[in-house]
N, C-alpha and C positions, 0 to 999 in steps of 0.2 A: 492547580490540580495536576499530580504526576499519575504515565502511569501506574507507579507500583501502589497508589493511591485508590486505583479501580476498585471496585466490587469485583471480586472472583468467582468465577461459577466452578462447572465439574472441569476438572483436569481433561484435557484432551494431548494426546502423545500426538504430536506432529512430524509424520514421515517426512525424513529430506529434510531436515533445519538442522542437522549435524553438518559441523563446519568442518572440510579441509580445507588448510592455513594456507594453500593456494586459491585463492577465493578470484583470484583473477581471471583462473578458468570459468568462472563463474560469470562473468562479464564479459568473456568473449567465446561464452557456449555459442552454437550455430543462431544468430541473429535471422538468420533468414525468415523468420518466424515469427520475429521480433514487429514489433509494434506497438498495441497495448488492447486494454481489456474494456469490455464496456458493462452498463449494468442497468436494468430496471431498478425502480422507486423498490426500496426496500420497506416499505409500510406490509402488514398480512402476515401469514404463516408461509415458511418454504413451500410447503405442498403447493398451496395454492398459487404462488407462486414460480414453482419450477417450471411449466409446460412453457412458458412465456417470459422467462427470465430478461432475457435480450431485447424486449419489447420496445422500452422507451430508454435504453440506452442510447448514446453518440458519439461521436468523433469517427475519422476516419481509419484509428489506429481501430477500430471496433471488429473490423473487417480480418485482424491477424489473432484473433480469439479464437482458438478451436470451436469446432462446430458440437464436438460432442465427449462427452468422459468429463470429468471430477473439474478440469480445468477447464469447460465451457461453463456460460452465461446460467445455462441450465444446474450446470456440477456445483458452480458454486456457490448459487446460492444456499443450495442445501447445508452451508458449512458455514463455521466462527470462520473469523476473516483470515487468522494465520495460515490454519488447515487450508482455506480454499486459497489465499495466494500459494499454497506450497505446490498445490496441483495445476497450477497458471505456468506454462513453460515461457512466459514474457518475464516472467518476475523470478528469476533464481537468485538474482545478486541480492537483490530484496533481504529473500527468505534468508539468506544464507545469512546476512546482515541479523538479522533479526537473530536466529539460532545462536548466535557466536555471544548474547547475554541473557544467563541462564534465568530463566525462569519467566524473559518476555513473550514468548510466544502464550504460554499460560494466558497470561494479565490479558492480552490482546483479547484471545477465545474467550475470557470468561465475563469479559464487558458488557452490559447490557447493548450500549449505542455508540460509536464511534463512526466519525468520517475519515477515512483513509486516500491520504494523497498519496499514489505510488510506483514512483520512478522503475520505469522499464529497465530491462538492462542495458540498453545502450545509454540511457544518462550514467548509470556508473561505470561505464565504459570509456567518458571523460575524465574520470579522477585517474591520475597515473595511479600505475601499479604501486611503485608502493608507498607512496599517503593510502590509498584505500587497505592494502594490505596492513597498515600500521595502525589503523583505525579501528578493524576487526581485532586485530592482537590486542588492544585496548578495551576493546567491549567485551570479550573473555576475560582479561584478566580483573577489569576495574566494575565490567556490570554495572549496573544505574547510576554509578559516578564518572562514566567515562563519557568522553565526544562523541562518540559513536549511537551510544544514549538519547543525549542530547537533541543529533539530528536527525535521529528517526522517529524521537518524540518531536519534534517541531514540523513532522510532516502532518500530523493525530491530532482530530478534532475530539472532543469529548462529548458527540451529538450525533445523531444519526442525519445527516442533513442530503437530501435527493435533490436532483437537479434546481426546484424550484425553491430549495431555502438557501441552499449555500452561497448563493454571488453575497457580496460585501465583505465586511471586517471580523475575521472569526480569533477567539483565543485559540493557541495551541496547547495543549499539556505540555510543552516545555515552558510555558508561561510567556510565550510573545504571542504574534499577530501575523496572521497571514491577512490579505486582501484577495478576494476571488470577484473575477470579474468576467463580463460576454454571458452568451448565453449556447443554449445546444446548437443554435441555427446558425451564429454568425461566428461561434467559435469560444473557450473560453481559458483564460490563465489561471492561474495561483501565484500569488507573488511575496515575497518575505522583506521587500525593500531595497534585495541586493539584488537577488535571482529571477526571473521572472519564467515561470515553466508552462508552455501549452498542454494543456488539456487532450489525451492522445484519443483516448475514450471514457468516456463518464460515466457515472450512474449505474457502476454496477453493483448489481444485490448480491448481500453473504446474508447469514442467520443473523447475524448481530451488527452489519456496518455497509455502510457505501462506500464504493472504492470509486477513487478516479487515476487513471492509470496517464501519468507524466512522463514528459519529456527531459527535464533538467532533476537533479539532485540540489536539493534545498538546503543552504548551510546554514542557515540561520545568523548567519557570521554580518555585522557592518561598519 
Protein backbone atom coordinates (compact mmCIF):
# COMPACT_ATOMS: atom_id res chain seq x y z
CA UNK A 1 0.00 0.00 0.00
CA UNK A 2 1.65 3.51 -1.38
CA UNK A 3 0.74 6.55 -0.47
CA UNK A 4 -0.55 7.73 -3.71
CA UNK A 5 -2.70 4.61 -3.12
CA UNK A 6 -4.77 6.41 -0.26
CA UNK A 7 -8.25 7.28 -0.31
CA UNK A 8 -8.34 11.27 -0.99
CA UNK A 9 -10.71 13.37 0.86
CA UNK A 10 -11.35 17.33 0.20
CA UNK A 11 -8.21 19.18 -0.98
CA UNK A 12 -6.67 21.20 1.74
CA UNK A 13 -4.03 24.06 0.61
CA UNK A 14 -1.12 23.76 3.15
CA UNK A 15 0.44 27.04 4.28
CA UNK A 16 4.35 26.84 4.43
CA UNK A 17 5.06 23.47 2.38
CA UNK A 18 6.51 25.79 -0.43
CA UNK A 19 9.93 24.71 -0.68
CA UNK A 20 13.05 27.10 -0.95
CA UNK A 21 15.96 25.05 -2.48
CA UNK A 22 17.71 26.19 0.65
CA UNK A 23 16.02 23.73 2.68
CA UNK A 24 18.94 23.77 5.11
CA UNK A 25 17.82 26.78 6.51
CA UNK A 26 15.18 24.77 7.30
CA UNK A 27 17.20 22.42 9.69
CA UNK A 28 19.05 24.95 11.28
CA UNK A 29 15.91 27.31 11.89
CA UNK A 30 16.27 28.50 15.89
CA UNK A 31 16.29 24.82 17.48
CA UNK A 32 16.05 26.43 20.68
CA UNK A 33 12.45 25.38 20.50
CA UNK A 34 13.29 22.26 19.12
CA UNK A 35 12.25 19.13 20.76
CA UNK A 36 9.24 17.28 19.70
CA UNK A 37 5.46 17.03 19.78
CA UNK A 38 3.23 15.04 21.75
CA UNK A 39 -0.37 13.78 21.40
CA UNK A 40 -3.54 12.25 22.87
CA UNK A 41 -5.34 8.81 21.64
CA UNK A 42 -6.75 10.20 18.51
CA UNK A 43 -10.12 7.97 18.79
CA UNK A 44 -13.61 10.86 18.87
CA UNK A 45 -14.26 13.87 17.21
CA UNK A 46 -11.64 17.15 17.24
CA UNK A 47 -14.11 18.98 19.21
CA UNK A 48 -14.44 16.79 21.75
CA UNK A 49 -11.25 16.28 21.77
CA UNK A 50 -9.48 19.67 21.57
CA UNK A 51 -9.91 21.01 25.32
CA UNK A 52 -7.52 18.09 26.28
CA UNK A 53 -5.45 17.22 23.40
CA UNK A 54 -2.24 16.86 25.45
CA UNK A 55 -3.72 14.61 27.86
CA UNK A 56 -2.29 11.28 27.38
CA UNK A 57 0.46 12.30 25.28
CA UNK A 58 4.57 11.48 26.40
CA UNK A 59 7.97 11.80 26.12
CA UNK A 60 9.99 14.40 27.55
CA UNK A 61 10.52 16.28 24.12
CA UNK A 62 6.38 16.96 24.98
CA UNK A 63 7.41 19.79 27.11
CA UNK A 64 8.93 21.95 23.77
CA UNK A 65 5.21 21.86 22.13
CA UNK A 66 3.71 25.28 22.22
CA UNK A 67 1.35 25.67 24.79
CA UNK A 68 -1.16 27.28 22.50
CA UNK A 69 -2.05 28.47 18.55
CA UNK A 70 -2.47 26.00 15.45
CA UNK A 71 0.89 24.26 16.55
CA UNK A 72 -0.06 23.14 20.09
CA UNK A 73 -1.60 19.65 21.30
CA UNK A 74 -4.84 21.64 21.35
CA UNK A 75 -4.23 23.35 17.33
CA UNK A 76 -3.46 20.27 16.17
CA UNK A 77 -5.68 18.08 16.57
CA UNK A 78 -8.12 20.15 14.98
CA UNK A 79 -6.22 19.53 11.52
CA UNK A 80 -5.22 16.50 8.61
CA UNK A 81 -1.81 15.71 9.84
CA UNK A 82 0.15 17.68 6.95
CA UNK A 83 -1.85 21.09 7.94
CA UNK A 84 -1.19 20.50 11.62
CA UNK A 85 2.70 19.36 11.18
CA UNK A 86 2.97 22.69 8.96
CA UNK A 87 1.85 24.83 12.24
CA UNK A 88 4.33 22.59 14.64
CA UNK A 89 7.65 24.90 14.55
CA UNK A 90 9.55 21.39 15.75
CA UNK A 91 8.79 20.04 12.48
CA UNK A 92 9.79 22.50 9.48
CA UNK A 93 12.39 20.21 7.75
CA UNK A 94 9.62 17.73 7.75
CA UNK A 95 7.01 19.82 6.07
CA UNK A 96 9.42 21.29 3.88
CA UNK A 97 10.29 17.57 2.87
CA UNK A 98 7.04 16.86 2.23
CA UNK A 99 6.00 20.03 0.14
CA UNK A 100 9.02 19.70 -2.31
CA UNK A 101 6.52 16.35 -3.90
CA UNK A 102 3.67 17.79 -5.30
CA UNK A 103 0.68 16.50 -4.40
CA UNK A 104 1.80 14.58 -1.04
CA UNK A 105 0.76 16.90 1.37
CA UNK A 106 -2.90 16.17 -0.29
CA UNK A 107 -2.65 12.16 -0.01
CA UNK A 108 -1.49 12.78 3.57
CA UNK A 109 -4.71 15.22 4.64
CA UNK A 110 -7.10 13.20 2.75
CA UNK A 111 -6.36 9.77 4.45
CA UNK A 112 -8.81 8.38 6.73
CA UNK A 113 -5.96 6.89 9.37
CA UNK A 114 -2.56 7.03 9.31
CA UNK A 115 0.47 6.67 12.03
CA UNK A 116 2.98 9.26 11.53
CA UNK A 117 6.52 8.86 12.71
CA UNK A 118 8.24 12.37 12.60
CA UNK A 119 11.75 13.39 12.78
CA UNK A 120 12.29 16.75 14.57
CA UNK A 121 14.46 19.04 12.82
CA UNK A 122 17.50 18.36 14.50
CA UNK A 123 17.48 14.56 13.26
CA UNK A 124 17.64 16.31 9.73
CA UNK A 125 20.09 18.39 10.91
CA UNK A 126 22.35 15.22 10.78
CA UNK A 127 22.09 14.63 7.17
CA UNK A 128 24.82 16.97 5.62
CA UNK A 129 23.64 19.76 3.66
CA UNK A 130 23.98 18.52 0.65
CA UNK A 131 22.77 14.82 0.52
CA UNK A 132 19.56 16.31 2.24
CA UNK A 133 19.66 19.31 -0.29
CA UNK A 134 20.03 16.60 -3.15
CA UNK A 135 17.19 14.69 -1.84
CA UNK A 136 14.74 17.44 -1.88
CA UNK A 137 15.84 18.47 -5.61
CA UNK A 138 14.87 14.80 -6.24
CA UNK A 139 11.54 14.75 -4.74
CA UNK A 140 10.53 17.91 -6.81
CA UNK A 141 11.82 16.88 -9.68
CA UNK A 142 11.12 12.73 -9.67
CA UNK A 143 7.77 13.00 -7.07
CA UNK A 144 6.65 9.35 -5.88
CA UNK A 145 9.50 7.92 -7.80
CA UNK A 146 12.20 9.49 -6.08
CA UNK A 147 14.26 8.60 -2.44
CA UNK A 148 13.12 11.31 -0.88
CA UNK A 149 9.44 9.49 -1.46
CA UNK A 150 10.65 6.60 -0.47
CA UNK A 151 11.78 7.69 3.03
CA UNK A 152 9.15 9.58 4.07
CA UNK A 153 6.85 6.87 3.18
CA UNK A 154 8.85 4.46 5.33
CA UNK A 155 8.22 6.70 8.26
CA UNK A 156 3.78 6.18 7.47
CA UNK A 157 1.77 3.55 8.94
CA UNK A 158 -1.36 2.98 7.08
CA UNK A 159 -3.40 2.83 10.68
CA UNK A 160 -4.34 5.11 13.05
CA UNK A 161 -2.49 3.38 15.85
CA UNK A 162 -2.34 5.47 19.70
CA UNK A 163 0.03 4.60 22.34
CA UNK A 164 -1.51 1.28 23.33
CA UNK A 165 -1.58 -0.45 19.63
CA UNK A 166 1.54 0.62 17.99
CA UNK A 167 4.64 -1.31 20.11
CA UNK A 168 5.62 -4.46 17.77
CA UNK A 169 5.95 -5.15 13.91
CA UNK A 170 4.14 -2.58 11.75
CA UNK A 171 4.17 -2.53 7.57
CA UNK A 172 5.21 0.88 6.26
CA UNK A 173 3.46 2.26 2.98
CA UNK A 174 6.91 1.96 1.59
CA UNK A 175 6.32 -1.74 1.89
CA UNK A 176 8.89 -2.65 4.69
CA UNK A 177 8.69 -2.99 8.51
CA UNK A 178 9.50 -0.91 11.25
CA UNK A 179 9.62 -2.50 14.86
CA UNK A 180 8.23 -0.06 17.77
CA UNK A 181 9.03 -0.98 20.95
CA UNK A 182 8.95 0.36 25.19
CA UNK A 183 6.18 1.80 26.35
CA UNK A 184 5.05 5.80 27.42
CA UNK A 185 6.56 5.00 31.14
CA UNK A 186 9.89 3.58 30.41
CA UNK A 187 10.42 5.17 27.14
CA UNK A 188 9.93 4.10 23.47
CA UNK A 189 11.89 3.49 19.93
CA UNK A 190 10.88 2.87 16.29
CA UNK A 191 13.44 1.09 14.49
CA UNK A 192 13.83 0.02 10.74
CA UNK A 193 16.78 -2.46 11.27
CA UNK A 194 19.60 -0.06 10.53
CA UNK A 195 18.31 3.15 12.57
CA UNK A 196 16.92 3.02 15.81
CA UNK A 197 15.02 6.40 16.74
CA UNK A 198 13.75 7.62 20.44
CA UNK A 199 10.49 8.48 20.81
CA UNK A 200 10.71 12.50 21.59
CA UNK A 201 6.91 12.75 22.26
CA UNK A 202 4.16 10.51 21.34
CA UNK A 203 0.63 10.09 20.91
CA UNK A 204 -0.25 13.09 19.47
CA UNK A 205 -3.81 13.68 17.97
CA UNK A 206 -4.49 15.35 14.33
CA UNK A 207 -8.09 14.79 12.56
CA UNK A 208 -7.04 11.97 10.68
CA UNK A 209 -3.47 10.45 12.40
CA UNK A 210 -1.10 9.90 15.53
CA UNK A 211 1.95 11.41 15.31
CA UNK A 212 5.01 10.58 17.25
CA UNK A 213 7.61 13.09 17.07
CA UNK A 214 11.40 11.38 16.56
CA UNK A 215 14.79 11.76 17.10
CA UNK A 216 16.79 10.11 14.11
CA UNK A 217 15.64 10.31 10.34
CA UNK A 218 14.82 6.73 9.18
CA UNK A 219 16.41 5.50 5.83
CA UNK A 220 15.13 2.62 5.32
CA UNK A 221 18.42 1.74 3.82
CA UNK A 222 20.30 -1.92 4.90
Amino acid sequence: MKLHHLRRGATVAVAGLALSMTLAACGSDDDSSSGSDSSAKSGGSSDSMSSDAGSQTFGDGCSQVPTSGAGSFDGMVKDPVATAASNNPLLKTLVAAVGSIDGLADTLNGSEALTVFAPYDGAFAEIPKKDLNALVKGGTEQGQDSTLYKILAHHVLGENDDESAVSGEHDTLAGDTLTISGDPESGMTVSDGTVTANVLCGNIPTANATVYVIDKVLTGVK
